[in-house]
N, CA and C atoms as an extended XYZ file, in Angstrom:
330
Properties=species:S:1:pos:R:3:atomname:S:1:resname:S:1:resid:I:1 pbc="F F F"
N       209.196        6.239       30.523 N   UNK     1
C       209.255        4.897       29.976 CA  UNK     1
C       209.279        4.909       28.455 C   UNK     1
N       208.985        5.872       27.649 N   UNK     2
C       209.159        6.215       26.259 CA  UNK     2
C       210.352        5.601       25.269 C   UNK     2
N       211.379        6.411       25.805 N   UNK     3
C       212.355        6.262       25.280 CA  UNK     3
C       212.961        4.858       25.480 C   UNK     3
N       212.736        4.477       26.680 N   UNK     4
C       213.606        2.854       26.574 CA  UNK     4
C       212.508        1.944       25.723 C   UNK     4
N       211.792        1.957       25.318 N   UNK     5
C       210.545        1.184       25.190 CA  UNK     5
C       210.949        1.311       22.717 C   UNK     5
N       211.350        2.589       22.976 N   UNK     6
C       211.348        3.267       21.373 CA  UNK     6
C       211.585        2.412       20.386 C   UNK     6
N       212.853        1.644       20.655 N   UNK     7
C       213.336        0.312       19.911 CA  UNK     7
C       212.130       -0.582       19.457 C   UNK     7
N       211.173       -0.873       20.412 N   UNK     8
C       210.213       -2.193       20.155 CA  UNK     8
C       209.064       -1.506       19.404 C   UNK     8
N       208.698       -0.399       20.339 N   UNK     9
C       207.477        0.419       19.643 CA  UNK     9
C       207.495        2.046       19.111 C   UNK     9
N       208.564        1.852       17.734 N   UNK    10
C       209.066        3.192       17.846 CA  UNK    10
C       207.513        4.123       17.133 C   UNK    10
N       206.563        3.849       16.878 N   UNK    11
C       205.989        4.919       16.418 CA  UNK    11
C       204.466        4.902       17.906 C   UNK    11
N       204.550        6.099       18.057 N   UNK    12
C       204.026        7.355       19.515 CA  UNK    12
C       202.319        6.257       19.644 C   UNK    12
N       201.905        6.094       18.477 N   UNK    13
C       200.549        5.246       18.489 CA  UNK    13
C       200.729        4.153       19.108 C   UNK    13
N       201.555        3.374       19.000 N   UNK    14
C       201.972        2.106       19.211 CA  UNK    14
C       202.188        1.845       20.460 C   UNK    14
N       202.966        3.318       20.951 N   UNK    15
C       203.400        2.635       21.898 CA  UNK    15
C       202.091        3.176       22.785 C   UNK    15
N       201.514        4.263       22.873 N   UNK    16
C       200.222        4.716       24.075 CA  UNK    16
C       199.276        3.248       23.936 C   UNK    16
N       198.584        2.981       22.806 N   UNK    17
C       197.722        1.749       22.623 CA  UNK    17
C       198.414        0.716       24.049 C   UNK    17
N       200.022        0.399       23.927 N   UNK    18
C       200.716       -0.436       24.877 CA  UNK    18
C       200.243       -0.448       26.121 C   UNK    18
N       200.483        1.210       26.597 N   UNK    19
C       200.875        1.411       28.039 CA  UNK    19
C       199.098        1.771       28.077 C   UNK    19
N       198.418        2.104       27.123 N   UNK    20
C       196.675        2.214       27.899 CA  UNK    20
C       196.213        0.601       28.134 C   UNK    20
N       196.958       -0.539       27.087 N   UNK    21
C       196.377       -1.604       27.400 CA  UNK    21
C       197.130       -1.893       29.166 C   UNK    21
N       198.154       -2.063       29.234 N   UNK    22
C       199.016       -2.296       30.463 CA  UNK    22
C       198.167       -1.535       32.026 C   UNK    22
N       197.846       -0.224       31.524 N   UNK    23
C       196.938        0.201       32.706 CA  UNK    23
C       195.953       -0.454       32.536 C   UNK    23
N       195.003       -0.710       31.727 N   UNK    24
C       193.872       -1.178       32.206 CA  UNK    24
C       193.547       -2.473       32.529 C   UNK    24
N       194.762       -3.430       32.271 N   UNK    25
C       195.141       -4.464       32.762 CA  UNK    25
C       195.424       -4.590       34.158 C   UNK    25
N       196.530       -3.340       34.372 N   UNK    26
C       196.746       -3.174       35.832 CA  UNK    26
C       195.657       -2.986       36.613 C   UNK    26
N       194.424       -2.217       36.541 N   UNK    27
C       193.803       -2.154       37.092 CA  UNK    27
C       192.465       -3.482       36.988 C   UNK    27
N       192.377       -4.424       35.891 N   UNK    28
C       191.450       -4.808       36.407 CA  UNK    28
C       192.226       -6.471       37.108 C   UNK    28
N       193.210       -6.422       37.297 N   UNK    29
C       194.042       -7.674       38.054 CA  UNK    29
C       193.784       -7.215       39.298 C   UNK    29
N       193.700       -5.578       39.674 N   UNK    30
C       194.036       -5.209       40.977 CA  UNK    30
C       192.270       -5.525       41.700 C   UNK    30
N       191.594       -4.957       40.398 N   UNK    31
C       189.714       -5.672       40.936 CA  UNK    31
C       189.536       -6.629       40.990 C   UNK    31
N       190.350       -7.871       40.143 N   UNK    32
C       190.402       -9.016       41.049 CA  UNK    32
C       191.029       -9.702       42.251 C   UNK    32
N       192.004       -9.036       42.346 N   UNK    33
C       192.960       -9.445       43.857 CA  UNK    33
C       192.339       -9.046       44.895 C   UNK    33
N       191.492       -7.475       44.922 N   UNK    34
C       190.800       -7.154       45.811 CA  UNK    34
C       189.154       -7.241       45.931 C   UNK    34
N       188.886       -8.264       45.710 N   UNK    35
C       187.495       -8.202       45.285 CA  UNK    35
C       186.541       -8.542       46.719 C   UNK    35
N       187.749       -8.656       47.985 N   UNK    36
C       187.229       -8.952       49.002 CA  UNK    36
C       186.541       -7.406       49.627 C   UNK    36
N       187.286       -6.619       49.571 N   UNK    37
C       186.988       -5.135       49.384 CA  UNK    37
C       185.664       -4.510       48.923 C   UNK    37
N       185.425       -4.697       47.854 N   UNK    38
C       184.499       -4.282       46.872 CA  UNK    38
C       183.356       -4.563       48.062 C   UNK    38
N       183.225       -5.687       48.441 N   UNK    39
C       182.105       -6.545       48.994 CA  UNK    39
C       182.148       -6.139       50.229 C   UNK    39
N       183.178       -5.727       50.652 N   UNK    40
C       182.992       -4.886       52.000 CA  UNK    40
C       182.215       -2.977       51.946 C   UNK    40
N       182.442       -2.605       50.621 N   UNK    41
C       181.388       -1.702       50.726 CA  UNK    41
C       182.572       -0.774       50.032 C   UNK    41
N       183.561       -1.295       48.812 N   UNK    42
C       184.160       -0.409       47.585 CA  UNK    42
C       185.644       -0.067       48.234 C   UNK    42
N       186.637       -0.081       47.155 N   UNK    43
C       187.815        0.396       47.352 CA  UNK    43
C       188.221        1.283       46.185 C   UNK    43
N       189.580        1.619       46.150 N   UNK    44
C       190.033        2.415       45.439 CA  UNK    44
C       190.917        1.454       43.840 C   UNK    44
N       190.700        1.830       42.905 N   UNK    45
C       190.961        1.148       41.800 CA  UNK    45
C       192.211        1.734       41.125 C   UNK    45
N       193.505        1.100       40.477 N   UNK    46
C       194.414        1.863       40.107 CA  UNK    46
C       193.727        2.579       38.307 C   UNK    46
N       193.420        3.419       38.059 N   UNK    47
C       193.152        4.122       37.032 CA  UNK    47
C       194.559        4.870       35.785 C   UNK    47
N       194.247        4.711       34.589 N   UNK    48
C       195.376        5.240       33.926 CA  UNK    48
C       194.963        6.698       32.905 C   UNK    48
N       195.946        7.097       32.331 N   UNK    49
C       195.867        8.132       31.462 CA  UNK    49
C       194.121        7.934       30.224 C   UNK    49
N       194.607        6.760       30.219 N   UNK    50
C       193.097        6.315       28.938 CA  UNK    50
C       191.651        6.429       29.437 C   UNK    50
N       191.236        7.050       30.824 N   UNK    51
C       190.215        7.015       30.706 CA  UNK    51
C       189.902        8.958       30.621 C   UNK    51
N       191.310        9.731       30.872 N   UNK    52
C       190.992       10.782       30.488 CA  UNK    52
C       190.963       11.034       28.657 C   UNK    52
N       191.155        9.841       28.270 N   UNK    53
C       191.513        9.631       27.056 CA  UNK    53
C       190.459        9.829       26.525 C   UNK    53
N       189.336        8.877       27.267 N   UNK    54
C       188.728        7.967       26.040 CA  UNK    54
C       187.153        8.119       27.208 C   UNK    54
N       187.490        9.281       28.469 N   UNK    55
C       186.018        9.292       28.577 CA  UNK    55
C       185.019        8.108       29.574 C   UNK    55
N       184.120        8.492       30.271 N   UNK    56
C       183.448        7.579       30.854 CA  UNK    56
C       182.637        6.752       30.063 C   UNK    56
N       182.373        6.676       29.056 N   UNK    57
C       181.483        6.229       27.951 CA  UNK    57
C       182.688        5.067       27.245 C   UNK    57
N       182.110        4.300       26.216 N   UNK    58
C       182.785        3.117       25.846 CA  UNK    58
C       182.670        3.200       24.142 C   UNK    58
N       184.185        3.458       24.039 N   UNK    59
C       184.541        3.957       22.695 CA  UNK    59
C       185.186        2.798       22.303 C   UNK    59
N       184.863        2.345       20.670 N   UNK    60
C       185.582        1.436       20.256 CA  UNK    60
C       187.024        1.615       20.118 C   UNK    60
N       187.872        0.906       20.559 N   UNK    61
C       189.069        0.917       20.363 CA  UNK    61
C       189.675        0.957       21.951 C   UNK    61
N       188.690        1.069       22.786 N   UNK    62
C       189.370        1.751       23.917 CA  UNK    62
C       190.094        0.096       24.836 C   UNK    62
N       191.059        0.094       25.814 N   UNK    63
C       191.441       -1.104       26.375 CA  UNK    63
C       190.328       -2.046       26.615 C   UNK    63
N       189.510       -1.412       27.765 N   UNK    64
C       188.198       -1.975       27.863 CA  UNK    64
C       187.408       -3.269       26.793 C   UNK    64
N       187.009       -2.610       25.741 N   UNK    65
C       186.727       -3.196       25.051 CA  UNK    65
C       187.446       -3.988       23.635 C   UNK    65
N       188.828       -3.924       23.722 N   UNK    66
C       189.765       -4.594       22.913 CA  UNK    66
C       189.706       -5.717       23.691 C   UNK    66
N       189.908       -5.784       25.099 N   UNK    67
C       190.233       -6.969       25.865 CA  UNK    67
C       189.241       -7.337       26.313 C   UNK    67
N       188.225       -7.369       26.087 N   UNK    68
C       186.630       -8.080       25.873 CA  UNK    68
C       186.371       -8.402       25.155 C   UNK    68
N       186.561       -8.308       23.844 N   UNK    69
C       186.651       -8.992       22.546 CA  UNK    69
C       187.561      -10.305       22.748 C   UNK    69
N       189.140      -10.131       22.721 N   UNK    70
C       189.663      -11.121       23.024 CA  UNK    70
C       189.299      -12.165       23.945 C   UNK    70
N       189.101      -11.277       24.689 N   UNK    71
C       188.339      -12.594       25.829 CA  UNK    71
C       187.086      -13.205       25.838 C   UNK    71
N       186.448      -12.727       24.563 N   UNK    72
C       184.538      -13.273       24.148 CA  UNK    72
C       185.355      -14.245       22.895 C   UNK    72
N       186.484      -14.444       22.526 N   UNK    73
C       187.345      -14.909       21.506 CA  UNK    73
C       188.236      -16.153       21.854 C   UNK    73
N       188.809      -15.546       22.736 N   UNK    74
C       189.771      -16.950       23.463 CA  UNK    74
C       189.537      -17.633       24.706 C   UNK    74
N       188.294      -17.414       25.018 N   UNK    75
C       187.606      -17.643       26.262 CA  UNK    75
C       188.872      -18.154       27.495 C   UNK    75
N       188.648      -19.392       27.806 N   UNK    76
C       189.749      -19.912       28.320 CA  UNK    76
C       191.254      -20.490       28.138 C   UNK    76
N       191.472      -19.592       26.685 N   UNK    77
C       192.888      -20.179       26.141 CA  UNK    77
C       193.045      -18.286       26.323 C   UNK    77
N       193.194      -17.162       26.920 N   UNK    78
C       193.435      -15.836       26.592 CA  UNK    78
C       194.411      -15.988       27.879 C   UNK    78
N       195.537      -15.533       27.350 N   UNK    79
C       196.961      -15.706       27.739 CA  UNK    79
C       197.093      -15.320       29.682 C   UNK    79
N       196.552      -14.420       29.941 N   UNK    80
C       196.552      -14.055       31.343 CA  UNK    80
C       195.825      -15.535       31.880 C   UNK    80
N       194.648      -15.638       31.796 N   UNK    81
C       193.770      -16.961       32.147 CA  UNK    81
C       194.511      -17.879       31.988 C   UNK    81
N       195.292      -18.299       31.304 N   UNK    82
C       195.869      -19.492       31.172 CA  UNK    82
C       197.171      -19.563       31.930 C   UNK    82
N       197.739      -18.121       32.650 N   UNK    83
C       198.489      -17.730       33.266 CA  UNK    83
C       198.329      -18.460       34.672 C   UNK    83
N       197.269      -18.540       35.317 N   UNK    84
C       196.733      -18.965       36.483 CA  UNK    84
C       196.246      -17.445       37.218 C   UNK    84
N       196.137      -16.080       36.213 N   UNK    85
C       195.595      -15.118       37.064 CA  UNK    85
C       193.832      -15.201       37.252 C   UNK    85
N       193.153      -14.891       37.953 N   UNK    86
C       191.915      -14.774       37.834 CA  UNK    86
C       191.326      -16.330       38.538 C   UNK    86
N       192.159      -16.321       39.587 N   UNK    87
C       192.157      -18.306       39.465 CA  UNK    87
C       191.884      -18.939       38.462 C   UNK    87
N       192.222      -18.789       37.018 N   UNK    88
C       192.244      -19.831       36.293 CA  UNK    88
C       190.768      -19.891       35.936 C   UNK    88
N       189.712      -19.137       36.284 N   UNK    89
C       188.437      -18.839       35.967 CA  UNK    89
C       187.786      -18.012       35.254 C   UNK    89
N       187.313      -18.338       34.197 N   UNK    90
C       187.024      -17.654       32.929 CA  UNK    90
C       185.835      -16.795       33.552 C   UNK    90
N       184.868      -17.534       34.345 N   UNK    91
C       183.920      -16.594       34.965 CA  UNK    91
C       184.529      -15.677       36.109 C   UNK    91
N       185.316      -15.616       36.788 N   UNK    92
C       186.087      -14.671       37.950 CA  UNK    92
C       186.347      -13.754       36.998 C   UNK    92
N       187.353      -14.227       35.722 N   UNK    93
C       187.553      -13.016       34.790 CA  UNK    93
C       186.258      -11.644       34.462 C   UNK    93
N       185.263      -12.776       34.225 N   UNK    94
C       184.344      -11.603       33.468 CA  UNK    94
C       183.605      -10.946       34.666 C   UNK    94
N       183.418      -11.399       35.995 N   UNK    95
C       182.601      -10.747       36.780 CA  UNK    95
C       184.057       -9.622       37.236 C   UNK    95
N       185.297       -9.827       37.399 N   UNK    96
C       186.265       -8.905       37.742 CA  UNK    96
C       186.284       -7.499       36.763 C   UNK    96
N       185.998       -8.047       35.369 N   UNK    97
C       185.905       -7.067       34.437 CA  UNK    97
C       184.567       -5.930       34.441 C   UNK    97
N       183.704       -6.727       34.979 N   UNK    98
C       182.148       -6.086       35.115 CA  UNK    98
C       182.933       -5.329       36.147 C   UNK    98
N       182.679       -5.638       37.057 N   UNK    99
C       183.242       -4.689       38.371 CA  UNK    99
C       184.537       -4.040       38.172 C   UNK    99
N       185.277       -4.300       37.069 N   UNK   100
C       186.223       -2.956       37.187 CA  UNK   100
C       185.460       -1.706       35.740 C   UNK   100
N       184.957       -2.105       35.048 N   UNK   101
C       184.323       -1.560       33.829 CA  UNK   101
C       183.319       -0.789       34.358 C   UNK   101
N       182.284       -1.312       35.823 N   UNK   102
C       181.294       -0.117       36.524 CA  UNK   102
C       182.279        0.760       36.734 C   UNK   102
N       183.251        0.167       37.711 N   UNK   103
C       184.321        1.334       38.676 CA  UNK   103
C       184.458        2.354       37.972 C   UNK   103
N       185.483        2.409       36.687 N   UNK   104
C       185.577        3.429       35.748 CA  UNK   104
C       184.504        3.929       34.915 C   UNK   104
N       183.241        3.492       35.017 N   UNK   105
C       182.121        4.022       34.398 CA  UNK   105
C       181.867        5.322       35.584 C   UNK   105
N       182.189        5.144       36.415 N   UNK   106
C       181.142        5.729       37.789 CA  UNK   106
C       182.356        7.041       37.919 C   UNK   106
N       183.689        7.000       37.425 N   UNK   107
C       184.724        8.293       37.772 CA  UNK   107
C       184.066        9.543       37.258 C   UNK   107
N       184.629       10.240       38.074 N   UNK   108
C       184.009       12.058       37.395 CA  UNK   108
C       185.233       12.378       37.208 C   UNK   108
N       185.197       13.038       36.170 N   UNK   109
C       186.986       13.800       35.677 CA  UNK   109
C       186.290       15.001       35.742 C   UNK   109
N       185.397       15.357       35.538 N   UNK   110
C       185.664       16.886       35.893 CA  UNK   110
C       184.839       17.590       37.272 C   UNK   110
């Protein structure tokens, strides 16, 4: 996906920051779609390159906490939410985020 992408985000920083925000997006939409799961006793979470990145621990800069900021910022005007994802619930958001933020707290990489 690099190269087609080069035009918009041609310098290598720019564009990983992209695709780590995009995974960890992906995955915490997927902890909210399945949250019926969780409650049945845990499922499997889609995970990206950034947490071999950036570690089980919570580093500034990391997706995680860029998009917790924004969202302690734009509460119910933050562009997905206003999307109608998360039903449209600023609190679904943050309990989806808790529960995807344990999930990847709890991975063993090695």
């Amino acid at each position: 996906m690099r190269d087609p992408l080069r035009e918009f985000l041609p310098l290598d920083e720019d564009y990983q920051d992209a695709f780590d925000r995009f995974e960890y997006l992906l995955g915490l939409v997927h902890a909210d779609l399945t949250h019926w799961e969780q409650e049945k006793g845990g499922c499997w979470r889609p995970v990206g390159c950034s947490v071999c990145r950036y570690g089980r621990f919570r580093h500034e800069g990391q997706p995680s906490e860029k998009i917790g900021a924004e969202i302690d910022v734009e509460a119910a005007s933050w562009p997905l939410l206003k999307a109608g994802l998360f039903g449209g619930s600023l609190e679904q958001l943050k309990d989806s985020k808790a529960q995807f933020d344990r999930f990847l707290s709890q991975i063993s990489l090695f």
